[in-house]
KOLMINU-510716 format. One line per 4 residues: for each residue x, z, y of C-alpha. Coordinates in steps of 0.05 Angstrom, whole numbers, padded with zeros to 5 digits. Each point is the difference from the previous one (the first is absolute). Example, Ala and Ser with C-alpha at 12.3 -4.5 7.8 and 13.67 -1.06 7.14 Angstrom:
% residues 2
00246/00156/-00090; 00027/-00013/00069
END
This chain:
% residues 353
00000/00000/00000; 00020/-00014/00073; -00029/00018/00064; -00022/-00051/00044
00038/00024/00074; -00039/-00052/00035; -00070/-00017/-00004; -00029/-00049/-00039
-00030/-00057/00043; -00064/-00038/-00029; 00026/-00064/-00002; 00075/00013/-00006
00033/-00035/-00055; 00055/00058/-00003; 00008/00073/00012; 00063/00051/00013
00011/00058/-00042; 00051/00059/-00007; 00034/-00020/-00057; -00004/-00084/-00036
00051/00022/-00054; -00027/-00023/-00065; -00046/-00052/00032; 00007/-00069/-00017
-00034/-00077/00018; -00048/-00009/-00062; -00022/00072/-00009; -00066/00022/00001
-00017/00062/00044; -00052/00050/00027; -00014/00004/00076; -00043/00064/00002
-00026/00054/00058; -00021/00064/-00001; -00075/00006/00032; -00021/00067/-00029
00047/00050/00019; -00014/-00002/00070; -00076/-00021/00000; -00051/00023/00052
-00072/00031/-00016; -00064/-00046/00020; -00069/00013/00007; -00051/-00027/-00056
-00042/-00045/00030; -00073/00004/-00013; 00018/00064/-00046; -00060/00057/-00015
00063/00045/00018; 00013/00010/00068; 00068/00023/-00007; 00019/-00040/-00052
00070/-00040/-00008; 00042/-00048/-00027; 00068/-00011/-00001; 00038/-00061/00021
00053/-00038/00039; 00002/-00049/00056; -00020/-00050/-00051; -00024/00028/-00068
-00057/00047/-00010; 00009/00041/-00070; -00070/00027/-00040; 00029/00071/00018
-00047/00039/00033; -00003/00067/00025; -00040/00042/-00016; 00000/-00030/-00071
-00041/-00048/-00032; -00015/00006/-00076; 00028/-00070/-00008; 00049/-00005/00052
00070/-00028/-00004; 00062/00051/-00021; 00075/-00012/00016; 00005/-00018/-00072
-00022/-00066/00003; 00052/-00016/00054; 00047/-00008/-00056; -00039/-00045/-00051
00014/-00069/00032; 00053/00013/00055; 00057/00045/00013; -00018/00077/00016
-00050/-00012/00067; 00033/-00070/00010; -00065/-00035/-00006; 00029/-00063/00051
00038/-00048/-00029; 00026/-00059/-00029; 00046/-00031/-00057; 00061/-00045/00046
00054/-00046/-00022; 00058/00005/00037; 00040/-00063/00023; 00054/00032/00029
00040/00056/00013; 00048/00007/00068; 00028/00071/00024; -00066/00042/-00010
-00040/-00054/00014; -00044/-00024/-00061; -00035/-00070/00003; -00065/-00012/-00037
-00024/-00074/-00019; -00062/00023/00028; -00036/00030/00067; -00018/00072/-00005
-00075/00003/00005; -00008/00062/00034; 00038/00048/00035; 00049/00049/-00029
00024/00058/00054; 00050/00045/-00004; -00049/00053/00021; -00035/-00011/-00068
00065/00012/-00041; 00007/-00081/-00014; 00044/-00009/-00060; 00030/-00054/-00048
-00001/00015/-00065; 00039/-00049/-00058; -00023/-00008/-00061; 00036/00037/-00076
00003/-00074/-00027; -00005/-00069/00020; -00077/-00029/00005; -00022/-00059/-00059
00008/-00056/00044; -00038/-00066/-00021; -00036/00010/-00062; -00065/-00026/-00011
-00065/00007/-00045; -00038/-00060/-00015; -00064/-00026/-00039; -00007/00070/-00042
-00059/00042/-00012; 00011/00076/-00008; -00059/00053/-00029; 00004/00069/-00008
00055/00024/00048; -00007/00074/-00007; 00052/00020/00057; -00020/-00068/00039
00002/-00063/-00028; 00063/-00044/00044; 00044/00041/00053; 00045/-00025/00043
00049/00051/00010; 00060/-00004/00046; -00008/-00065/00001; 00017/-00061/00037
-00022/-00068/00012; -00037/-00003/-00060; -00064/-00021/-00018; -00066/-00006/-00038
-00036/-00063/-00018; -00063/-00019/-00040; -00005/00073/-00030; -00067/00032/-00018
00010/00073/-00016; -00068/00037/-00036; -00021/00068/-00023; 00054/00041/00022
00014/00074/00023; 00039/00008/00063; 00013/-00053/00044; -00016/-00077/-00019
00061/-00025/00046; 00048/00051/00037; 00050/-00016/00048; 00050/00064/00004
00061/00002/00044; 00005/-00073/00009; 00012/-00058/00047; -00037/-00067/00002
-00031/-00009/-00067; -00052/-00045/-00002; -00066/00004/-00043; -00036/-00071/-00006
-00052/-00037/-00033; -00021/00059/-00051; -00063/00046/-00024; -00011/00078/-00009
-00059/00012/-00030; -00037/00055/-00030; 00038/00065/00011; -00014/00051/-00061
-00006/00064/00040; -00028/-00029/00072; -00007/00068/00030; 00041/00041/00053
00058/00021/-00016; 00050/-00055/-00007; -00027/-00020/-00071; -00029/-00067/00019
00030/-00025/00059; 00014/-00079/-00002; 00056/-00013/00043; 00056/00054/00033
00050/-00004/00061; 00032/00066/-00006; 00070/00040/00007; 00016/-00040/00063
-00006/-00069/-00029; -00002/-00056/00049; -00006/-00072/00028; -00045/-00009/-00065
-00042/-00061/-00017; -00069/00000/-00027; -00039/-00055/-00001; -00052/-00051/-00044
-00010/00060/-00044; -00071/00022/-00026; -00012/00067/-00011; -00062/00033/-00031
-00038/00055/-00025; 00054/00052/00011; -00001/00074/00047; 00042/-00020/00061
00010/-00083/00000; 00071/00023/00034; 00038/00068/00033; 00060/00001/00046
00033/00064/-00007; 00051/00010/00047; 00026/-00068/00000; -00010/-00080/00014
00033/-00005/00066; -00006/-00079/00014; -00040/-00015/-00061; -00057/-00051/-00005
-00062/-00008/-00035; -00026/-00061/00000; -00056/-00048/-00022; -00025/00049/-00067
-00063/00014/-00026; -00019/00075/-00015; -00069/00024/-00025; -00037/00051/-00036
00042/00065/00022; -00045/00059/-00024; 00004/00072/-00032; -00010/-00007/-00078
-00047/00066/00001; -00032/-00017/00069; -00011/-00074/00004; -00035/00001/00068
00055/00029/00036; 00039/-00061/00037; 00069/00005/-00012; 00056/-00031/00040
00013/-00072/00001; 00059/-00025/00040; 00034/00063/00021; 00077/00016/00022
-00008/00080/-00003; -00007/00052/-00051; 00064/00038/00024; 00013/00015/00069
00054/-00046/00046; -00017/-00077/-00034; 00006/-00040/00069; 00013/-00079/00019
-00042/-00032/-00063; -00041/-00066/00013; -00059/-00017/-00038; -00026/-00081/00010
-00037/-00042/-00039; -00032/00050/-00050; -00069/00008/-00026; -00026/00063/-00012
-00049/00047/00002; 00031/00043/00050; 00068/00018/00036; 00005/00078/00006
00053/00051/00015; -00016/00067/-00024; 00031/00068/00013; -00002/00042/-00051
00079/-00004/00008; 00003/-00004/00073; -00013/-00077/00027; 00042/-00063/00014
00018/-00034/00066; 00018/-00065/00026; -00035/-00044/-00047; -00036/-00073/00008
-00060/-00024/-00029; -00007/-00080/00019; -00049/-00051/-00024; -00034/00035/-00058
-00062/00004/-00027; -00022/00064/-00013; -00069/-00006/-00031; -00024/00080/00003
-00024/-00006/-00072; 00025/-00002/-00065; -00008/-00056/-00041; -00038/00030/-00074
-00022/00067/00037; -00062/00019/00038; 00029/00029/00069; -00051/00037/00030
00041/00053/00003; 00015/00036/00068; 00077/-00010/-00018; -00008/-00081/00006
00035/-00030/00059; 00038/-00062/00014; 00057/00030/00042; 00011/00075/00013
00060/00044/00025; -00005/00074/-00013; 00040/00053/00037; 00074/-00016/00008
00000/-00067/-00007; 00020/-00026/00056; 00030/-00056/00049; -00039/-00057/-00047
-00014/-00066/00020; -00061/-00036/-00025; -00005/-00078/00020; -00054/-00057/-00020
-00023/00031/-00059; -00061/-00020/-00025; -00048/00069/-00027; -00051/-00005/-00043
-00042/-00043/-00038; -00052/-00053/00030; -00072/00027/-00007; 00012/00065/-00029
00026/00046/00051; -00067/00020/00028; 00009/00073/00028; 00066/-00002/00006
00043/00002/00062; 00056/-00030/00035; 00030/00071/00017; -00028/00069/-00011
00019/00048/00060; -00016/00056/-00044; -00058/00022/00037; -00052/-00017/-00049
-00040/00044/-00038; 00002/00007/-00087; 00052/00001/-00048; 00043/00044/00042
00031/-00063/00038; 00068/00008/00019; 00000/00087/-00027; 00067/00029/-00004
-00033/00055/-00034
END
Protein backbone atom coordinates (compact mmCIF):
# COMPACT_ATOMS: atom_id res chain seq x y z
CA UNK A 1 0.00 0.00 0.00
CA UNK A 2 0.99 3.66 -0.69
CA UNK A 3 -0.45 6.84 0.22
CA UNK A 4 -1.57 9.03 -2.37
CA UNK A 5 0.35 12.73 -1.14
CA UNK A 6 -1.59 14.48 -3.76
CA UNK A 7 -5.09 14.30 -4.58
CA UNK A 8 -6.57 12.33 -7.03
CA UNK A 9 -8.05 14.48 -9.92
CA UNK A 10 -11.24 13.07 -11.81
CA UNK A 11 -9.94 12.93 -15.02
CA UNK A 12 -6.21 12.64 -14.36
CA UNK A 13 -4.53 9.88 -16.09
CA UNK A 14 -1.78 9.77 -13.22
CA UNK A 15 -1.38 10.33 -9.57
CA UNK A 16 1.77 10.98 -7.02
CA UNK A 17 2.29 8.89 -4.09
CA UNK A 18 4.83 8.55 -1.13
CA UNK A 19 6.56 5.72 -2.14
CA UNK A 20 6.33 3.89 -6.36
CA UNK A 21 8.88 1.19 -5.26
CA UNK A 22 7.55 -2.05 -6.41
CA UNK A 23 5.26 -0.46 -9.01
CA UNK A 24 5.60 -1.30 -12.45
CA UNK A 25 3.90 -0.39 -16.30
CA UNK A 26 1.50 -3.49 -16.74
CA UNK A 27 0.38 -3.96 -13.14
CA UNK A 28 -2.91 -3.91 -12.03
CA UNK A 29 -3.75 -1.71 -8.96
CA UNK A 30 -6.35 -0.36 -6.43
CA UNK A 31 -7.03 3.43 -6.24
CA UNK A 32 -9.21 3.55 -3.04
CA UNK A 33 -10.49 6.46 -0.35
CA UNK A 34 -11.54 6.42 2.84
CA UNK A 35 -15.32 8.00 3.15
CA UNK A 36 -16.36 6.56 6.52
CA UNK A 37 -13.99 7.52 9.02
CA UNK A 38 -14.69 11.02 8.90
CA UNK A 39 -18.51 11.01 7.87
CA UNK A 40 -21.04 13.61 9.02
CA UNK A 41 -24.66 12.82 10.53
CA UNK A 42 -27.83 13.81 8.27
CA UNK A 43 -31.29 14.15 8.91
CA UNK A 44 -33.86 11.34 7.54
CA UNK A 45 -35.96 12.87 5.28
CA UNK A 46 -39.60 12.22 5.52
CA UNK A 47 -38.71 9.92 8.69
CA UNK A 48 -41.68 9.13 11.54
CA UNK A 49 -38.54 10.03 13.81
CA UNK A 50 -37.92 13.44 14.28
CA UNK A 51 -34.52 13.11 15.47
CA UNK A 52 -33.56 10.52 13.45
CA UNK A 53 -30.07 10.12 11.44
CA UNK A 54 -27.97 8.76 9.04
CA UNK A 55 -24.55 8.71 8.51
CA UNK A 56 -22.64 9.73 5.45
CA UNK A 57 -19.98 11.69 3.57
CA UNK A 58 -19.92 14.51 1.08
CA UNK A 59 -20.90 11.96 -1.38
CA UNK A 60 -22.08 8.56 0.01
CA UNK A 61 -24.96 8.07 2.36
CA UNK A 62 -24.52 4.57 4.41
CA UNK A 63 -27.99 2.56 5.76
CA UNK A 64 -26.57 3.44 9.31
CA UNK A 65 -28.92 5.08 11.27
CA UNK A 66 -29.03 6.34 14.61
CA UNK A 67 -31.04 5.57 16.70
CA UNK A 68 -31.05 1.99 15.21
CA UNK A 69 -33.11 0.38 12.82
CA UNK A 70 -33.83 -3.42 13.09
CA UNK A 71 -32.45 -3.80 9.58
CA UNK A 72 -29.98 -1.19 9.35
CA UNK A 73 -26.52 -1.42 7.97
CA UNK A 74 -23.41 -2.44 10.50
CA UNK A 75 -19.67 -1.67 9.91
CA UNK A 76 -19.42 -5.26 9.02
CA UNK A 77 -20.52 -5.11 5.69
CA UNK A 78 -17.89 -2.38 4.90
CA UNK A 79 -15.57 -5.19 4.49
CA UNK A 80 -17.50 -7.76 2.27
CA UNK A 81 -16.82 -6.15 -1.19
CA UNK A 82 -14.14 -3.40 -0.53
CA UNK A 83 -11.29 -2.76 1.69
CA UNK A 84 -12.22 -1.95 5.53
CA UNK A 85 -14.72 1.41 4.97
CA UNK A 86 -13.04 1.88 1.44
CA UNK A 87 -16.28 1.61 -0.30
CA UNK A 88 -14.84 4.16 -3.45
CA UNK A 89 -12.97 2.68 -5.83
CA UNK A 90 -11.64 1.25 -8.81
CA UNK A 91 -9.33 -1.59 -10.35
CA UNK A 92 -6.28 0.72 -12.62
CA UNK A 93 -3.58 -0.41 -14.91
CA UNK A 94 -0.69 1.44 -14.66
CA UNK A 95 1.30 2.60 -17.81
CA UNK A 96 3.98 4.04 -16.21
CA UNK A 97 6.02 4.70 -13.40
CA UNK A 98 8.41 8.10 -13.04
CA UNK A 99 9.81 9.30 -9.50
CA UNK A 100 6.48 8.80 -7.38
CA UNK A 101 4.49 9.51 -10.11
CA UNK A 102 2.32 6.45 -11.31
CA UNK A 103 0.56 6.58 -14.79
CA UNK A 104 -2.71 4.75 -15.40
CA UNK A 105 -3.91 3.81 -19.11
CA UNK A 106 -7.01 5.22 -17.93
CA UNK A 107 -8.82 8.56 -16.47
CA UNK A 108 -9.72 8.29 -12.86
CA UNK A 109 -13.43 8.56 -12.70
CA UNK A 110 -13.84 10.27 -9.61
CA UNK A 111 -11.96 12.00 -7.21
CA UNK A 112 -9.50 10.53 -4.75
CA UNK A 113 -8.28 13.23 -1.84
CA UNK A 114 -5.78 13.03 0.40
CA UNK A 115 -8.26 14.08 3.03
CA UNK A 116 -9.98 10.70 2.49
CA UNK A 117 -6.74 8.64 3.08
CA UNK A 118 -6.38 7.94 -0.96
CA UNK A 119 -4.21 4.93 -1.42
CA UNK A 120 -2.71 2.57 -4.11
CA UNK A 121 -2.76 -0.72 -3.36
CA UNK A 122 -0.79 -3.61 -5.78
CA UNK A 123 -1.93 -6.63 -6.20
CA UNK A 124 -0.13 -10.44 -4.35
CA UNK A 125 -0.02 -11.78 -8.04
CA UNK A 126 -0.27 -10.79 -11.49
CA UNK A 127 -4.09 -10.57 -12.97
CA UNK A 128 -5.20 -13.50 -15.90
CA UNK A 129 -4.82 -11.28 -18.72
CA UNK A 130 -6.68 -12.34 -21.98
CA UNK A 131 -8.51 -15.45 -21.52
CA UNK A 132 -11.75 -16.02 -22.80
CA UNK A 133 -15.00 -18.27 -22.46
CA UNK A 134 -16.90 -18.99 -25.47
CA UNK A 135 -20.11 -20.97 -26.73
CA UNK A 136 -20.44 -23.07 -23.27
CA UNK A 137 -23.39 -23.67 -21.17
CA UNK A 138 -22.87 -24.05 -17.35
CA UNK A 139 -25.80 -25.48 -14.72
CA UNK A 140 -25.58 -25.92 -11.25
CA UNK A 141 -22.87 -23.49 -10.04
CA UNK A 142 -23.21 -23.85 -6.36
CA UNK A 143 -20.61 -21.02 -5.33
CA UNK A 144 -21.59 -19.03 -8.74
CA UNK A 145 -21.49 -20.43 -11.92
CA UNK A 146 -18.35 -18.24 -14.10
CA UNK A 147 -16.14 -15.60 -12.03
CA UNK A 148 -13.91 -13.47 -13.31
CA UNK A 149 -11.46 -12.96 -10.73
CA UNK A 150 -8.47 -10.63 -10.97
CA UNK A 151 -8.87 -10.60 -14.21
CA UNK A 152 -7.98 -8.77 -17.27
CA UNK A 153 -9.11 -8.14 -20.66
CA UNK A 154 -10.93 -11.17 -20.82
CA UNK A 155 -14.14 -12.04 -21.83
CA UNK A 156 -17.44 -13.94 -22.17
CA UNK A 157 -19.24 -14.86 -25.30
CA UNK A 158 -22.41 -16.86 -26.27
CA UNK A 159 -22.64 -18.33 -22.61
CA UNK A 160 -26.00 -19.27 -20.99
CA UNK A 161 -25.51 -20.05 -17.36
CA UNK A 162 -28.90 -21.84 -15.49
CA UNK A 163 -29.93 -22.99 -12.11
CA UNK A 164 -27.25 -21.89 -10.06
CA UNK A 165 -26.55 -20.74 -6.33
CA UNK A 166 -24.60 -17.60 -5.97
CA UNK A 167 -23.94 -15.39 -8.58
CA UNK A 168 -24.77 -16.35 -12.46
CA UNK A 169 -21.70 -14.03 -13.68
CA UNK A 170 -19.31 -12.19 -11.17
CA UNK A 171 -16.81 -9.82 -11.95
CA UNK A 172 -14.30 -9.58 -8.73
CA UNK A 173 -11.23 -7.42 -8.66
CA UNK A 174 -11.00 -6.96 -12.29
CA UNK A 175 -10.40 -4.60 -15.22
CA UNK A 176 -12.23 -4.52 -18.53
CA UNK A 177 -13.81 -7.87 -19.00
CA UNK A 178 -16.40 -7.94 -21.27
CA UNK A 179 -19.72 -10.11 -21.04
CA UNK A 180 -21.49 -10.40 -24.59
CA UNK A 181 -24.11 -12.07 -26.44
CA UNK A 182 -25.16 -14.60 -23.51
CA UNK A 183 -28.28 -15.81 -21.22
CA UNK A 184 -28.86 -16.26 -17.31
CA UNK A 185 -31.78 -17.74 -16.68
CA UNK A 186 -33.63 -19.25 -13.97
CA UNK A 187 -31.73 -18.71 -10.69
CA UNK A 188 -32.43 -21.77 -8.14
CA UNK A 189 -32.76 -19.73 -4.97
CA UNK A 190 -34.14 -16.15 -6.41
CA UNK A 191 -34.48 -14.66 -2.99
CA UNK A 192 -32.43 -12.02 -0.93
CA UNK A 193 -29.54 -12.78 0.08
CA UNK A 194 -27.04 -13.17 -2.67
CA UNK A 195 -28.39 -16.68 -3.64
CA UNK A 196 -29.86 -15.74 -7.00
CA UNK A 197 -28.36 -12.79 -8.25
CA UNK A 198 -27.63 -12.88 -12.21
CA UNK A 199 -24.83 -10.75 -12.85
CA UNK A 200 -22.07 -9.10 -10.13
CA UNK A 201 -19.54 -6.03 -10.37
CA UNK A 202 -17.97 -6.37 -7.05
CA UNK A 203 -14.43 -5.99 -5.03
CA UNK A 204 -13.64 -2.85 -7.04
CA UNK A 205 -13.95 -4.28 -10.50
CA UNK A 206 -14.03 -1.86 -13.30
CA UNK A 207 -14.34 -0.47 -16.92
CA UNK A 208 -16.59 -3.72 -17.36
CA UNK A 209 -18.72 -4.53 -20.40
CA UNK A 210 -22.15 -5.92 -20.40
CA UNK A 211 -24.09 -5.95 -23.14
CA UNK A 212 -26.68 -8.15 -25.72
CA UNK A 213 -27.18 -10.36 -22.70
CA UNK A 214 -30.74 -11.67 -21.61
CA UNK A 215 -31.35 -12.18 -18.27
CA UNK A 216 -34.47 -13.73 -16.62
CA UNK A 217 -36.34 -15.01 -13.83
CA UNK A 218 -33.67 -14.44 -11.23
CA UNK A 219 -33.72 -12.11 -7.57
CA UNK A 220 -31.62 -9.05 -8.56
CA UNK A 221 -31.11 -9.07 -12.70
CA UNK A 222 -27.55 -7.34 -11.53
CA UNK A 223 -25.64 -5.72 -8.16
CA UNK A 224 -22.63 -3.39 -8.11
CA UNK A 225 -20.99 -3.74 -4.92
CA UNK A 226 -18.43 -1.42 -4.38
CA UNK A 227 -17.15 -1.41 -7.79
CA UNK A 228 -17.64 -0.70 -11.80
CA UNK A 229 -15.99 2.62 -12.07
CA UNK A 230 -16.29 3.30 -15.98
CA UNK A 231 -18.29 0.26 -16.77
CA UNK A 232 -21.15 -0.01 -19.28
CA UNK A 233 -24.25 -1.73 -19.68
CA UNK A 234 -25.56 -1.77 -22.76
CA UNK A 235 -28.34 -2.86 -25.17
CA UNK A 236 -29.60 -6.21 -22.70
CA UNK A 237 -32.75 -7.48 -22.02
CA UNK A 238 -33.71 -8.23 -18.25
CA UNK A 239 -37.14 -9.50 -17.03
CA UNK A 240 -39.00 -11.29 -14.51
CA UNK A 241 -36.89 -10.20 -11.25
CA UNK A 242 -39.17 -11.40 -8.28
CA UNK A 243 -38.97 -12.98 -4.68
CA UNK A 244 -39.47 -16.88 -5.04
CA UNK A 245 -41.81 -16.83 -1.73
CA UNK A 246 -43.38 -13.41 -2.59
CA UNK A 247 -43.94 -13.19 -6.32
CA UNK A 248 -45.68 -9.82 -6.25
CA UNK A 249 -42.94 -8.02 -4.82
CA UNK A 250 -41.00 -6.15 -7.87
CA UNK A 251 -37.57 -6.77 -7.60
CA UNK A 252 -34.77 -4.76 -9.16
CA UNK A 253 -34.10 -4.71 -12.77
CA UNK A 254 -31.17 -2.70 -14.00
CA UNK A 255 -29.45 -1.63 -10.83
CA UNK A 256 -25.61 -0.53 -10.06
CA UNK A 257 -25.98 -0.69 -6.04
CA UNK A 258 -26.35 -3.24 -3.43
CA UNK A 259 -23.16 -2.03 -1.55
CA UNK A 260 -22.48 1.40 -0.80
CA UNK A 261 -19.78 3.71 -3.09
CA UNK A 262 -20.65 2.00 -6.93
CA UNK A 263 -20.33 5.44 -8.93
CA UNK A 264 -19.69 6.42 -12.88
CA UNK A 265 -21.81 3.26 -14.48
CA UNK A 266 -23.86 3.88 -17.82
CA UNK A 267 -26.78 1.99 -18.65
CA UNK A 268 -28.10 2.49 -22.70
CA UNK A 269 -29.96 0.53 -24.82
CA UNK A 270 -31.54 -1.93 -22.28
CA UNK A 271 -34.98 -3.23 -21.92
CA UNK A 272 -36.30 -3.83 -18.74
CA UNK A 273 -38.75 -3.77 -16.40
CA UNK A 274 -37.20 -1.27 -14.24
CA UNK A 275 -33.79 0.53 -13.36
CA UNK A 276 -33.57 0.83 -9.47
CA UNK A 277 -30.91 1.59 -6.88
CA UNK A 278 -31.72 0.38 -3.55
CA UNK A 279 -30.13 1.07 -0.15
CA UNK A 280 -30.26 -1.50 1.94
CA UNK A 281 -26.32 -1.08 1.73
CA UNK A 282 -26.17 2.53 1.57
CA UNK A 283 -26.80 3.88 -2.30
CA UNK A 284 -24.72 4.59 -5.43
CA UNK A 285 -23.82 7.92 -7.16
CA UNK A 286 -22.92 9.20 -10.41
CA UNK A 287 -24.66 6.85 -12.61
CA UNK A 288 -26.47 7.25 -16.26
CA UNK A 289 -29.47 5.82 -17.47
CA UNK A 290 -29.79 6.76 -21.46
CA UNK A 291 -32.24 5.53 -24.01
CA UNK A 292 -33.93 2.67 -22.26
CA UNK A 293 -37.04 1.31 -22.04
CA UNK A 294 -38.16 0.65 -18.83
CA UNK A 295 -41.58 -0.88 -19.15
CA UNK A 296 -42.78 -0.74 -15.15
CA UNK A 297 -44.00 -4.36 -15.47
CA UNK A 298 -42.75 -7.58 -15.57
CA UNK A 299 -43.13 -9.67 -18.36
CA UNK A 300 -45.06 -13.34 -16.83
CA UNK A 301 -46.16 -11.48 -13.51
CA UNK A 302 -49.24 -9.58 -12.56
CA UNK A 303 -47.80 -6.13 -11.10
CA UNK A 304 -50.36 -4.63 -9.24
CA UNK A 305 -48.31 -4.51 -6.61
CA UNK A 306 -47.55 -1.08 -4.81
CA UNK A 307 -43.72 -2.01 -5.31
CA UNK A 308 -44.10 -1.71 -9.36
CA UNK A 309 -42.36 1.25 -10.87
CA UNK A 310 -40.44 1.96 -13.97
CA UNK A 311 -37.62 4.04 -12.46
CA UNK A 312 -37.05 4.68 -8.70
CA UNK A 313 -34.07 5.96 -6.51
CA UNK A 314 -34.30 5.30 -2.80
CA UNK A 315 -32.32 7.14 -0.17
CA UNK A 316 -28.62 7.53 -0.97
CA UNK A 317 -28.62 7.21 -4.29
CA UNK A 318 -27.58 10.00 -5.60
CA UNK A 319 -26.11 12.45 -8.41
CA UNK A 320 -28.03 10.12 -11.23
CA UNK A 321 -28.75 11.09 -14.57
CA UNK A 322 -31.80 9.87 -16.37
CA UNK A 323 -32.07 10.85 -20.23
CA UNK A 324 -34.73 9.84 -23.12
CA UNK A 325 -35.89 6.92 -21.56
CA UNK A 326 -38.97 5.67 -22.53
CA UNK A 327 -41.34 4.31 -19.09
CA UNK A 328 -43.88 2.15 -19.34
CA UNK A 329 -46.00 0.25 -21.50
CA UNK A 330 -48.59 1.74 -24.14
CA UNK A 331 -52.20 1.41 -22.82
CA UNK A 332 -51.62 -0.06 -19.57
CA UNK A 333 -50.29 2.52 -17.23
CA UNK A 334 -53.65 3.88 -16.25
CA UNK A 335 -53.18 5.29 -12.61
CA UNK A 336 -49.88 5.59 -12.70
CA UNK A 337 -47.76 8.70 -12.61
CA UNK A 338 -44.94 10.45 -14.08
CA UNK A 339 -43.44 11.29 -10.55
CA UNK A 340 -44.86 10.75 -7.08
CA UNK A 341 -43.92 13.73 -4.72
CA UNK A 342 -44.70 11.57 -1.88
CA UNK A 343 -47.58 13.42 -0.80
CA UNK A 344 -50.20 10.94 -1.66
CA UNK A 345 -52.20 9.04 0.56
CA UNK A 346 -52.12 4.70 0.92
CA UNK A 347 -49.48 2.30 0.95
CA UNK A 348 -47.34 4.40 3.13
CA UNK A 349 -45.82 6.32 0.01
CA UNK A 350 -42.39 7.26 0.41
CA UNK A 351 -42.41 5.92 4.75
CA UNK A 352 -39.03 5.69 6.18
CA UNK A 353 -40.72 4.00 8.97
Amino acid sequence: VTRLTANGVKGAMSVTVSDASGYAAGQFVLLDADDYTTPVWRPVVRTSTATERVRGSDRLQYSIYDPPRPWSQTEVSLTWFSRPYRSVNEVKEVASVAGKVITFTTPLHIDYPTAKAAELVRYDAPHVTYAGVEDLSLEGGGNGALRFHAAAYSWAKNVEVFRWIGEGIALEHSFRVEVRDSSLHDAVWPVPGGGGYAFSLAHGASEALLENTTIVNANKMMVARSAGAGSVVAYNYADNGFIGNTPAWVEVGLNASHLVGSHHILFEGNQSFNYDSDNTFGGSLAITVFRNWLTGKRRDFDDTDRSARAAGLMTGSWHHVFLGNVLGRPGQMTGWVYEDTGTGTGNNRWSEA
